[in-house]
C-alpha positions as CSV (number, residue, x, y, z in Angstrom):
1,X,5.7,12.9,-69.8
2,X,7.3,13.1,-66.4
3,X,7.4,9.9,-64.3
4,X,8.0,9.6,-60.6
5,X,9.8,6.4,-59.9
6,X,8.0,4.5,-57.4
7,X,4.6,5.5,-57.8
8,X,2.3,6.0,-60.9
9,X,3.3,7.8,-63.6
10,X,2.4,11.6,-63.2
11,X,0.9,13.4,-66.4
12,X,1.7,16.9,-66.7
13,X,-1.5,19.0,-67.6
14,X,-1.4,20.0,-71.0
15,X,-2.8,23.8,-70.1
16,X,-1.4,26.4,-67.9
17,X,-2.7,29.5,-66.5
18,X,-3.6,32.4,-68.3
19,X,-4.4,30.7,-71.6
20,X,-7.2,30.6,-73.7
21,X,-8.5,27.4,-75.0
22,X,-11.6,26.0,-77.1
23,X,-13.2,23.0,-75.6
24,X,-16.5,21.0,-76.0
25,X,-18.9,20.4,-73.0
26,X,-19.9,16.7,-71.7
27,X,-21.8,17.2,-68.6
28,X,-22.2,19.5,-65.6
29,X,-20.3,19.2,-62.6
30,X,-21.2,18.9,-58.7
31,X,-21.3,22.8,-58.4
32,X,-22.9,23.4,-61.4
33,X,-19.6,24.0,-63.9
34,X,-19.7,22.7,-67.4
35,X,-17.3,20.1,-67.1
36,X,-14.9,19.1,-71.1
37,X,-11.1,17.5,-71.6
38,X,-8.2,18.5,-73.2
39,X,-6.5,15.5,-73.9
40,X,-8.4,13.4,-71.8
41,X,-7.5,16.2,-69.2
42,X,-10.5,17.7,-67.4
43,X,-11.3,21.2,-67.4
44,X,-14.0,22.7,-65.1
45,X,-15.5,25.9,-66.9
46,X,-18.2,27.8,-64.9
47,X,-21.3,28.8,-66.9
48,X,-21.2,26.4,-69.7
49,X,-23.4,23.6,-70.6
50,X,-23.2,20.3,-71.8
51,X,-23.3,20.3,-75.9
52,X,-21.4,23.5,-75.7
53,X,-18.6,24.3,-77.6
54,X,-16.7,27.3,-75.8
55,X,-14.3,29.2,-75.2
56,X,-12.4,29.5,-71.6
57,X,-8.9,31.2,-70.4
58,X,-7.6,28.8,-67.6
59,X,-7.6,30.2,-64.2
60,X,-6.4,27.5,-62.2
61,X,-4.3,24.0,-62.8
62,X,-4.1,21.0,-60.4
63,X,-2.4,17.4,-60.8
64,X,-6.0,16.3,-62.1
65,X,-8.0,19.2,-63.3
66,X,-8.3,22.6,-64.2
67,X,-10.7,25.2,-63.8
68,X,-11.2,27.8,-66.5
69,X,-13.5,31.0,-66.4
70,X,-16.1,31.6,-69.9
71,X,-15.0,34.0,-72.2
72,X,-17.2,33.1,-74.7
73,X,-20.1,30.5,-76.3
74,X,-19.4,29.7,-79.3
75,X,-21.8,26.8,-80.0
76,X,-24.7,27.3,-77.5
77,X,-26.6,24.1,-76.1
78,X,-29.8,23.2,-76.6
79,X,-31.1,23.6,-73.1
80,X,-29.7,27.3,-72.4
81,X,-32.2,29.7,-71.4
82,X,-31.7,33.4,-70.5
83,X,-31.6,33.8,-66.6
84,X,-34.2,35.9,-65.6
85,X,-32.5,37.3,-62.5
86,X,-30.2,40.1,-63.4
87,X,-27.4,39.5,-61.1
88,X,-26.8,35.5,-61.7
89,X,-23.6,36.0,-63.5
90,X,-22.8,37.3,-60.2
91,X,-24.5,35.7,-57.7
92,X,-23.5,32.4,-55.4
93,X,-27.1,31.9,-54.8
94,X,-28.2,29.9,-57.9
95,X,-26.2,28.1,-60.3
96,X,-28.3,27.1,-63.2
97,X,-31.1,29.6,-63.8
98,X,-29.4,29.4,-67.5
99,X,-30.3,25.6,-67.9
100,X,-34.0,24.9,-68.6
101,X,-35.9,23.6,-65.8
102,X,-36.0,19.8,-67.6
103,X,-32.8,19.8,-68.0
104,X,-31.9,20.7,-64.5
105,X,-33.9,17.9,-63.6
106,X,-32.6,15.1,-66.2
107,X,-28.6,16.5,-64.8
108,X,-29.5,16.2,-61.3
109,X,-30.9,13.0,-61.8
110,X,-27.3,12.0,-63.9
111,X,-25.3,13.6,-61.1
112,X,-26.6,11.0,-58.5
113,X,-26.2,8.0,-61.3
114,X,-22.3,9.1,-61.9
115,X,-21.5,9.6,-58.6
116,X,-23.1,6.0,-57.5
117,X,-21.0,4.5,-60.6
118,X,-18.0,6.6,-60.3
119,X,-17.6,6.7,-56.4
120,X,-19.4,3.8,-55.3
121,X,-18.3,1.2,-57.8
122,X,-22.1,-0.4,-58.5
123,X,-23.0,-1.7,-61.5
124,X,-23.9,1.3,-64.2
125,X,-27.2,-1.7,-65.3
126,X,-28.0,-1.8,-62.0
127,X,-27.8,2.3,-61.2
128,X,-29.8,3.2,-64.2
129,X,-32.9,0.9,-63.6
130,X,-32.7,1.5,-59.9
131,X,-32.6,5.7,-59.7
132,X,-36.1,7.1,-60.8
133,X,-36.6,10.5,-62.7
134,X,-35.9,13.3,-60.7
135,X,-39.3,14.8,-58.7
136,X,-39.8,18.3,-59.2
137,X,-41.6,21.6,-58.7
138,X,-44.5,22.7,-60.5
139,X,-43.7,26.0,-60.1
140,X,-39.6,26.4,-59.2
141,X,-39.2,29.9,-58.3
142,X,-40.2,32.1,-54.6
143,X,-39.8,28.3,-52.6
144,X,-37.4,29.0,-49.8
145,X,-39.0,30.0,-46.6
146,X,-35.2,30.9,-44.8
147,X,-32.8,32.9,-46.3
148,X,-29.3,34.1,-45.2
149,X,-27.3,36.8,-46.3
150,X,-23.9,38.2,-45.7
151,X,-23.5,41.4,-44.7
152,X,-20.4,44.0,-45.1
153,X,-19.3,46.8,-45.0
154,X,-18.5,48.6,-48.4
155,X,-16.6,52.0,-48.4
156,X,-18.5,53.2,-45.3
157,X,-21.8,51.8,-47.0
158,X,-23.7,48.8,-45.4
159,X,-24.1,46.0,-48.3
160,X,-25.9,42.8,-47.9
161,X,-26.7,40.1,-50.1
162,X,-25.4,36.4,-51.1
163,X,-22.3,35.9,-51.8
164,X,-20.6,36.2,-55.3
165,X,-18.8,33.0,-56.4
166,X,-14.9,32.8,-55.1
167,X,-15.6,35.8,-53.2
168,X,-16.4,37.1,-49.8
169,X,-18.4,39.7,-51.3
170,X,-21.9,40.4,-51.1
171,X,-24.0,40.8,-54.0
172,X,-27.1,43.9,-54.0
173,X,-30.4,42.7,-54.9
174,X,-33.5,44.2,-54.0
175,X,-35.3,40.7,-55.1
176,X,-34.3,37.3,-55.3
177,X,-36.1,35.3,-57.5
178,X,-36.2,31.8,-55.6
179,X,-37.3,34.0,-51.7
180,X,-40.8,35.0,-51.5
181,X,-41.9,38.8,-52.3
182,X,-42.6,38.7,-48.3
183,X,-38.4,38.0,-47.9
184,X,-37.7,40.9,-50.4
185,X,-40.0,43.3,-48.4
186,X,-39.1,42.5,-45.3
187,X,-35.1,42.5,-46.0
188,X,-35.4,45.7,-47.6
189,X,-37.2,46.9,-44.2
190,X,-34.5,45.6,-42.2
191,X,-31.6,47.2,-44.3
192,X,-33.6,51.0,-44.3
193,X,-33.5,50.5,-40.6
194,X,-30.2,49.1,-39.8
195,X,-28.5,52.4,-42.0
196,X,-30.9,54.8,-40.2
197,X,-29.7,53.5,-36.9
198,X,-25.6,53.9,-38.2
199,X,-25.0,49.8,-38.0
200,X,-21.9,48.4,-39.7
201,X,-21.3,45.5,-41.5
202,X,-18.5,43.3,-41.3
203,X,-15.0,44.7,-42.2
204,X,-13.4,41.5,-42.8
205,X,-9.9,42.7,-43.4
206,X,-10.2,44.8,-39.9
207,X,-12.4,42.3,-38.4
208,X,-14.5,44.8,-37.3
209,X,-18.2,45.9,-37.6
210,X,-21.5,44.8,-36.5
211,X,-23.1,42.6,-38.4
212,X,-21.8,39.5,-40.1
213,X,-25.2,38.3,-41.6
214,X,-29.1,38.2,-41.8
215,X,-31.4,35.7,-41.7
216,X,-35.0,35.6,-42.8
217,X,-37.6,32.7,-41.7
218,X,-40.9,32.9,-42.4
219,X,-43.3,29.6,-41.5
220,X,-46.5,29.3,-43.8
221,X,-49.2,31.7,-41.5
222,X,-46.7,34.7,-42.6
223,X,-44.4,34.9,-38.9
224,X,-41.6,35.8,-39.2
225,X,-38.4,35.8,-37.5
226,X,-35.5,38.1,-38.1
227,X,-32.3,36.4,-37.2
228,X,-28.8,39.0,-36.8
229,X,-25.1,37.3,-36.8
230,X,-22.8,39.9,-34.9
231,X,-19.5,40.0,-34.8
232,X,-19.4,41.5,-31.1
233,X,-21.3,40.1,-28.3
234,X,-23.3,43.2,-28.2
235,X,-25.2,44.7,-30.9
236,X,-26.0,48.7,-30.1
237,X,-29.3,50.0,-30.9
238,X,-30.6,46.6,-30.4
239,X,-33.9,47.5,-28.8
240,X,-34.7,50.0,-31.0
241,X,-33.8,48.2,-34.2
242,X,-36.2,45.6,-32.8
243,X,-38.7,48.1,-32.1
244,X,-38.6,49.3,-35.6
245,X,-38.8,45.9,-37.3
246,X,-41.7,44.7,-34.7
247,X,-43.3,48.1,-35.7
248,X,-42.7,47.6,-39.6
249,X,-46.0,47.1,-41.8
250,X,-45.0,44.9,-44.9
251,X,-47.3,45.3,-48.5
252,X,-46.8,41.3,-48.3
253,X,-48.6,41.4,-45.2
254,X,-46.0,39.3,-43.2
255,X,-45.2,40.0,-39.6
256,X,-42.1,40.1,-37.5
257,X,-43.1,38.2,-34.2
258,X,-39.2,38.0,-33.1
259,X,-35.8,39.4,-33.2
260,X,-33.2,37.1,-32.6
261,X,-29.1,37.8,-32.0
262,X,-26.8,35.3,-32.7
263,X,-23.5,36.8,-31.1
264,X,-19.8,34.8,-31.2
265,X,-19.9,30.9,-29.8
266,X,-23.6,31.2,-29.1
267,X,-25.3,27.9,-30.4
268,X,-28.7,28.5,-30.7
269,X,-29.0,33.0,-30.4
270,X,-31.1,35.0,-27.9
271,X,-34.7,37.2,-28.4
272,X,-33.9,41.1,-28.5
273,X,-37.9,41.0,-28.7
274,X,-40.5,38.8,-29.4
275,X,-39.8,35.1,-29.9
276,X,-37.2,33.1,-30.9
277,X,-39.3,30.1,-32.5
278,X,-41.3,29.6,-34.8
279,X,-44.5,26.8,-35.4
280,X,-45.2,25.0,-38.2
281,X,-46.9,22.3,-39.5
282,X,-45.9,19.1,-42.0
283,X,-48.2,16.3,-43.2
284,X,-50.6,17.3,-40.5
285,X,-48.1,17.3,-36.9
286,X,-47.0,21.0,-35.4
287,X,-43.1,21.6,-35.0
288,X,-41.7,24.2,-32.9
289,X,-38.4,25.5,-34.6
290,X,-35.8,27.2,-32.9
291,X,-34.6,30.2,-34.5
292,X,-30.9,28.7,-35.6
293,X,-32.0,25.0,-35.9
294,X,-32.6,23.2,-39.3
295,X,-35.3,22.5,-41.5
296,X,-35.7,21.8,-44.9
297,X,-36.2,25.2,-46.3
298,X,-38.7,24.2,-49.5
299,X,-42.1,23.6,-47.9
300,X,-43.7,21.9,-50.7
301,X,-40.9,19.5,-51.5
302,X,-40.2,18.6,-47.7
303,X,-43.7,17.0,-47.7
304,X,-42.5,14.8,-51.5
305,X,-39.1,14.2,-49.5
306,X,-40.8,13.3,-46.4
307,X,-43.5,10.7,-48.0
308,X,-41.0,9.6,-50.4
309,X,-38.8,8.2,-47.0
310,X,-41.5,7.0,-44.9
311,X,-42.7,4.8,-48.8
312,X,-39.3,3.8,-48.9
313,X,-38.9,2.9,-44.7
314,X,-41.7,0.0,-45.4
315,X,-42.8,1.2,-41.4
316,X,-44.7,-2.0,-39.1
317,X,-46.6,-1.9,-36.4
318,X,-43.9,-3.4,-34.0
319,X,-40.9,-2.0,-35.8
320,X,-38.4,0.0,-33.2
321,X,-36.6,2.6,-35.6
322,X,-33.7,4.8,-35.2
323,X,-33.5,8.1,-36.8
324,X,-29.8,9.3,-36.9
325,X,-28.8,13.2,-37.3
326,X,-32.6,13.8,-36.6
327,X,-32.4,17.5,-36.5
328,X,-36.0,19.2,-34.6
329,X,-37.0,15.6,-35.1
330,X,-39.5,16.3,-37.8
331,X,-39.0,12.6,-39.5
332,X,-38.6,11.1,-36.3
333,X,-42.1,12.0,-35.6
334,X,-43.8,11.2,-38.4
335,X,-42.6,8.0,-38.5
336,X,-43.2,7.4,-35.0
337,X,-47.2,6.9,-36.2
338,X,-46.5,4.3,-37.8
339,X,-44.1,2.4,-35.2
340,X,-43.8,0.8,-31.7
341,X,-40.8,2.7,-30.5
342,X,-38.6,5.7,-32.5
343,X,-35.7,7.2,-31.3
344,X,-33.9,10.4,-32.3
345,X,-30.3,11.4,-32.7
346,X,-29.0,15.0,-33.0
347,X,-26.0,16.6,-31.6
348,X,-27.3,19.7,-31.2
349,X,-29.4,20.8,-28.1
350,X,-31.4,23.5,-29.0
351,X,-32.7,21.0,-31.5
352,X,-33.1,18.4,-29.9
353,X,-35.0,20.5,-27.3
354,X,-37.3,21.3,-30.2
355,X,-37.7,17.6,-30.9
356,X,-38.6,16.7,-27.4
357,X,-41.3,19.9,-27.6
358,X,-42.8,18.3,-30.8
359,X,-43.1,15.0,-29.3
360,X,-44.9,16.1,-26.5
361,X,-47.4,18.3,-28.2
362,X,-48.1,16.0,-31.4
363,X,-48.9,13.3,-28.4
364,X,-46.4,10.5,-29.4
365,X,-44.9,9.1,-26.2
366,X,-43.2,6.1,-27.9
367,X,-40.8,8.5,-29.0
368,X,-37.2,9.7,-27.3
369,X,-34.6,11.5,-27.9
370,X,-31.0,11.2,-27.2
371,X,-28.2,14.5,-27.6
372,X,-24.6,13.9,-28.6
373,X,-22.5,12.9,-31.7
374,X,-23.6,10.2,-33.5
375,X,-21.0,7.9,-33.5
376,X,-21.0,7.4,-29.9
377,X,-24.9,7.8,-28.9
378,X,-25.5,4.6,-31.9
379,X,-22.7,3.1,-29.5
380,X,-24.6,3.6,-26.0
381,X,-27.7,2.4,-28.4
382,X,-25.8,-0.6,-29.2
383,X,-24.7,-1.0,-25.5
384,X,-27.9,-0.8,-23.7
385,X,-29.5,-3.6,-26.8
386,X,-27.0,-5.6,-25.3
387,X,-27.5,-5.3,-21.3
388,X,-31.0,-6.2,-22.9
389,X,-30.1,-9.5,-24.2
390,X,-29.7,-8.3,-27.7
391,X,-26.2,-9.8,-29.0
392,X,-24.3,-7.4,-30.0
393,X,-20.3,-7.2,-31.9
394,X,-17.6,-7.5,-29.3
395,X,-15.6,-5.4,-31.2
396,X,-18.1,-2.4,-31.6
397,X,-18.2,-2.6,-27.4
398,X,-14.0,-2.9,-27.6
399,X,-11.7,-1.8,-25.0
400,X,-13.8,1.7,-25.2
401,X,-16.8,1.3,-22.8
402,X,-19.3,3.8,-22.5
403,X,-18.6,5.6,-18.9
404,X,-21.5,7.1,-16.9
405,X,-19.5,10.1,-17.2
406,X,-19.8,9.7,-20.6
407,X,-23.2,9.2,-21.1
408,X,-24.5,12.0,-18.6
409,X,-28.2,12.7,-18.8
410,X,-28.3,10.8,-22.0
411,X,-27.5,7.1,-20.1
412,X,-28.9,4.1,-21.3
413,X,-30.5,1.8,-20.2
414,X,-32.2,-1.3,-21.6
415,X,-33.5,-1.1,-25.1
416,X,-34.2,-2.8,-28.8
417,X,-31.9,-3.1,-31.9
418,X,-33.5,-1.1,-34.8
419,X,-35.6,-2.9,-37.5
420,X,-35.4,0.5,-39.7
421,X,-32.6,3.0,-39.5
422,X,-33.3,7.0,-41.1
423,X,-30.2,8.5,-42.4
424,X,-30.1,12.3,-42.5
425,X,-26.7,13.4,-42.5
426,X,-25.3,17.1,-43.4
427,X,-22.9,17.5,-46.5
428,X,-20.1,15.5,-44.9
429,X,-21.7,12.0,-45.0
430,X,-21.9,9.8,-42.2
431,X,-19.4,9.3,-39.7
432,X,-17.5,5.8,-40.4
433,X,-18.1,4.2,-36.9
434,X,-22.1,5.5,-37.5
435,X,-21.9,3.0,-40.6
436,X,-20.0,0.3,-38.7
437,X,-22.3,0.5,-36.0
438,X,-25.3,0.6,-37.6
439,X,-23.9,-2.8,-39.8
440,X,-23.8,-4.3,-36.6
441,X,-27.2,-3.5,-35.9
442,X,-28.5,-5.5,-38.5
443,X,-31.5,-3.4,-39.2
444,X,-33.5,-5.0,-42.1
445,X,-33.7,-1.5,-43.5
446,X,-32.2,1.4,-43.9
447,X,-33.2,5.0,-45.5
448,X,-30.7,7.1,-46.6
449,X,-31.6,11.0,-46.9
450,X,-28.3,12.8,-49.0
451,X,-28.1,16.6,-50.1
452,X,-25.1,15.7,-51.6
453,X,-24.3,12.6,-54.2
454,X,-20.5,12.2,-53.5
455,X,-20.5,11.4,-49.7
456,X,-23.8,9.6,-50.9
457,X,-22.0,7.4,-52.9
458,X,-19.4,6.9,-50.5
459,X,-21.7,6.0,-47.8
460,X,-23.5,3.6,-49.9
461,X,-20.6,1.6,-51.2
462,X,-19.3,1.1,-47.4
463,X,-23.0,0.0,-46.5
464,X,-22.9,-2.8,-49.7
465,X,-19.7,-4.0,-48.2
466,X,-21.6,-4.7,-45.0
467,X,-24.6,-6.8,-46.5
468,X,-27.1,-4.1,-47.9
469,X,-28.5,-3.7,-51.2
470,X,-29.8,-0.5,-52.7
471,X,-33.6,-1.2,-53.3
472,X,-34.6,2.6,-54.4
473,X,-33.1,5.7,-55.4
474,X,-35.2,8.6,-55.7
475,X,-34.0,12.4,-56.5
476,X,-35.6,15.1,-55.6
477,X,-35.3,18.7,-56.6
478,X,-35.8,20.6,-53.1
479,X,-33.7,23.4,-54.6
480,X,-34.5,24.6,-58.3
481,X,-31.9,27.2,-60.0
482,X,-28.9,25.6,-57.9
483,X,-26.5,22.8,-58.4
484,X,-28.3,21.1,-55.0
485,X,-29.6,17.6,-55.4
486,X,-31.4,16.2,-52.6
487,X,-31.8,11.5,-53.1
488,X,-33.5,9.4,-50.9
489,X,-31.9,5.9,-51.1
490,X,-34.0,2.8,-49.2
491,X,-32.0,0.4,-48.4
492,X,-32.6,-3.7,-47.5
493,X,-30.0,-6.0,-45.8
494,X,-29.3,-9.3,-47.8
495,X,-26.9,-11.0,-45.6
């Protein structure tokens, strides 16, 4: 044992690189990896299962952990199925396609319970009556109406595909088993053309070529948009690749109604033909979506995911609620039925150009939206609550206040403190001054929407400092075969 005087004593692992060790299997970690110990040390081995005993050569040794790659199963687990797709040992795109579906659904649901009693520090009692069986698909396979993949070039070849785990490299499939048929058609149009016309992918160690990626959304009246990533700021042949693709007549029966580029330090892309959004429609309002902005990309489970929030929001008549990282401003909207005032926040302008679309044709004028980071547009929130008469912390207004410059076309004037707050961050979590802020507010409830349990966890704990209490905890699976969890958490303040 080596100590370090002055600090905690520092183990040293008891494996090293290159060798070859038998381990059991306890559970399944965040990205899918059976997760054992040796000696209480914790070794991550890709592609094993819990109840597994196997056998791994170590790849890679931190302070804390190891990761291992599978050489063999020796004892295989109860839940391990044969993947049907032929390239998953391969593939980035799913992770668990050799778990059965249950069990995917029983880990994901454990994921979100370890990380809220590893991360968060709550009660394991309280965790386990308060986060509900996972909610899954019927039928987990074809869901994902956008798809993205990377494009390179391979020996002179173009090659495009999702990436294979650790790599850079694409990996060849003519079908993907959680796309549609229509995406499999359609990208195997778009791949016949782009070789007739001489394109080239990208040449990462030269930095060169002409396409980086390409993207694939469909909405469900079979339009679709194809989306190009280039690594120049011109693509050549651009019209005629367009022309082709416009031109193309798919078995599925899908059509191409736009052609989008996406060139370096462009935010939201430009139409080489057609249109660069499309329409759809959820629980019964019409969303224009911009080519590059978000949306969830399971149709079927957005609707669960959706309901399950606005359940868990307890919505009133007179409520004013803020919805924070609001995207095209599809939940700000449907809440906004239900509600005497909503407001959006989303840093990103094409989206929130979308949002302010949707509002307009979906009729909900009690509903605005507001561009910029979060963190400072909950601040000018907080601001103009106060020049409203709302009291408000002194020290979230601080030596910091909000400038017209600032604030721009986004100023504030008078408005309300939130009585419901919807959380939809990305992968990161929330911004720490977003949760201080929002603890100031004092809403009397708050909805959490997390695609990823650690900064979930995180989030949560520095939300029960504050005064909340979690109230409901609800997985859902908006992502079968993968290691993705998405949780809604409803929130009430007890303070």
């Amino acid at each position: 044992m080596r100590v370090t005087l002055g600090k905690k004593v520092d183990r040293v692992p008891p494996v090293v690189v290159g060798q070859t060790v038998d381990i059991g299997i306890d559970r399944i970690g965040y990205r899918g990896e059976g997760v054992g110990r040796i000696e209480g040390f914790t070794v991550f081995v890709e592609g094993a299962l819990p109840g597994e005993q196997v056998s791994a050569r170590v790849a890679m040794v931190a302070r804390t952990f190891a990761q291992a790659t599978l050489l063999q199963v020796m004892t295989p687990g109860a839940d391990r199925v044969a993947p049907p797709c032929p390239v998953f040992d391969l593939c980035g795109g799913c992770q668990l396609q050799h778990l059965s579906y249950g069990a995917q659904l029983v880990w994901k649901r454990q994921a979100i319970v370890d990380a809220l009693v590893r991360i968060g520090h709550f009660e394991t009692a309280d965790v386990a009556t308060r986060v509900a069986q996972t909610l899954g698909m019927d039928d987990p396979w074809r869901y994902r109406n956008h798809v993205q993949v990377a494009a390179a070039d391979r020996g002179g070849q173009f090659v495009a595909g999702f990436v294979e785990e650790g790599t850079h490299e694409p990996v060849e499939a003519a079908e993907c088993l959680i796309r549609p048929h229509s995406h499999d058609d359609l990208l195997t149009r778009s791949l016949a053309i782009i070789e007739a016309l001489g394109l080239e992918g990208y040449d990462e160690a030269a930095g060169s070529g002409d396409i980086r990626s390409l993207a694939i959304r469909t909405n469900q009246t079979g339009e679709a948009l194809v989306v190009i990533r280039t690594v120049g700021e011109t693509l050549p042949h651009s019209a005629e690749l367009a022309r082709r693709l416009a031109a193309s007549a798919l078995p599925s029966g899908i059509r191409v109604v736009g052609v989008v580029q996406v060139a370096p330090g462009s935010p939201s892309g430009q139409a080489i033909w057609g249109r660069d959004t499309l329409d759809e429609v959820i629980m019964g309002l019409r969303f224009q979506v911009s080519a590059t902005s978000f949306l969830q990309v399971n149709p079927s489970q957005t609707q669960v995911l959706y309901e399950t929030a606005l359940t868990a929001a307890q919505l009133q008549p007179d409520d004013t609620l803020w919805d924070i990282y609001c995207g095209i401003g599809t939940l700000t909207l449907l809440a906004a039925q239900h509600v005497r005032r909503a407001i959006g926040v989303e840093e990103v302008a094409a989206a929130v150009h979308d949002a302010c679309h949707n509002a307009v044709v979906n009729g909900l004028e009690q509903t605005e939206f507001r561009v910029g980071r979060a963190e400072r547009v909950v601040r000018e929130l907080l601001v103009g609550a106060a020049a409203n008469g709302k009291p408000v912390s002194v020290d979230l207004m601080g030596s910091e206040d909000v400038s017209e410059d600032a604030v721009g076309d986004q100023a504030v004037g008078g408005g309300s403190l939130p009585d419901v707050v919807l959380l939809d961050p990305p992968r990161a979590g929330c911004a720490p001054d977003v949760i201080a802020a929002l603890a100031d507010a004092r809403p009397e409830r708050i909805v959490y929407l997390s695609c990823n349990p650690a900064t979930l966890a995180r989030d949560l704990r520095l939300l029960a400092d504050r005064g909340y209490a979690l109230k409901s905890v609800q997985p859902i699976d908006m992502f079968p075969q993968t290691a993705h969890v998405e949780c809604v958490v409803g929130l009430h303040r007890v303070d």
